[in-house]
N, C-alpha and C positions, 0 to 999 in steps of 0.2 A: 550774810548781808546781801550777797547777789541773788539768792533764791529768793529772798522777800522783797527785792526793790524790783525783781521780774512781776511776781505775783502784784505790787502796786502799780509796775505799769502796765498789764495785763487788764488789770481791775477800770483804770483811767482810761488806756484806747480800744480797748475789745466790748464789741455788744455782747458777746459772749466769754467773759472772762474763763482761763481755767480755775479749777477748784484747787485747794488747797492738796487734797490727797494727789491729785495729778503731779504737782513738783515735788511732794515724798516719793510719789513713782518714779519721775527723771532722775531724780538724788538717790535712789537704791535706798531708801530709807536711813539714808544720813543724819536727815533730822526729823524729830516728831511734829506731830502739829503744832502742839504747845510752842515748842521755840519758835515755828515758825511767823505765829501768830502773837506772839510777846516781841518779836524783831518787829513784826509788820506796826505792833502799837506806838516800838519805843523812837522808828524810826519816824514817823506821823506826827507824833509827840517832839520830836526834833524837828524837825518844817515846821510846826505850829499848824499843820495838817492846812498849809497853805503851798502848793501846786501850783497851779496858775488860774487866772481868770477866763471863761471865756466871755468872747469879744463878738461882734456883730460879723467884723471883719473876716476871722478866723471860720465864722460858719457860711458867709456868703461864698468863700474861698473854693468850701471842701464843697458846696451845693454849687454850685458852677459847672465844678467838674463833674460833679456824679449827675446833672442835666444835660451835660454837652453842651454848655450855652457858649455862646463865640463872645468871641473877647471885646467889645464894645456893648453887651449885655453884662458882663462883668464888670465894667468899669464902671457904668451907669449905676449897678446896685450898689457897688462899694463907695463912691461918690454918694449917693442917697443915705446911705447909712452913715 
């Protein structure tokens, strides 16, 4: 369960997710693919492969920061939004 909920959120925040044979190689080959990726279905399959939404808010946030815009530039967009 911990290997597969890494590898989903790995998949959700990284523009470069790792692959799957990367967490067989963390795990000393504990588990194969197959379970790994029958966990990743059944747990997706339990959320109703419902995560979260995103929001306008959530992206002016993270682009804020990664601008350096000062904080009455940020208020302004999120207010707009």
């Amino acid at each position: 369960v911990g290997v597969t909920a890494m590898l989903i959120a790995a998949k959700y925040e990284e523009v470069w997710a790792p692959e799957v044979r990367d967490f067989i190689y963390i795990t000393d080959k504990a588990y194969t693919r197959q379970q790994i990726l029958t966990m990743e279905k059944q747990m997706l399959s339990t959320l109703g492969f419902n995560l979260t939404v995103p929001t306008a808010h959530h992206f002016l946030s993270r682009f804020c920061k990664a601008a350096q815009a000062d904080q009455d530039a940020c208020q302004l967009a999120c207010y707009f939004s």
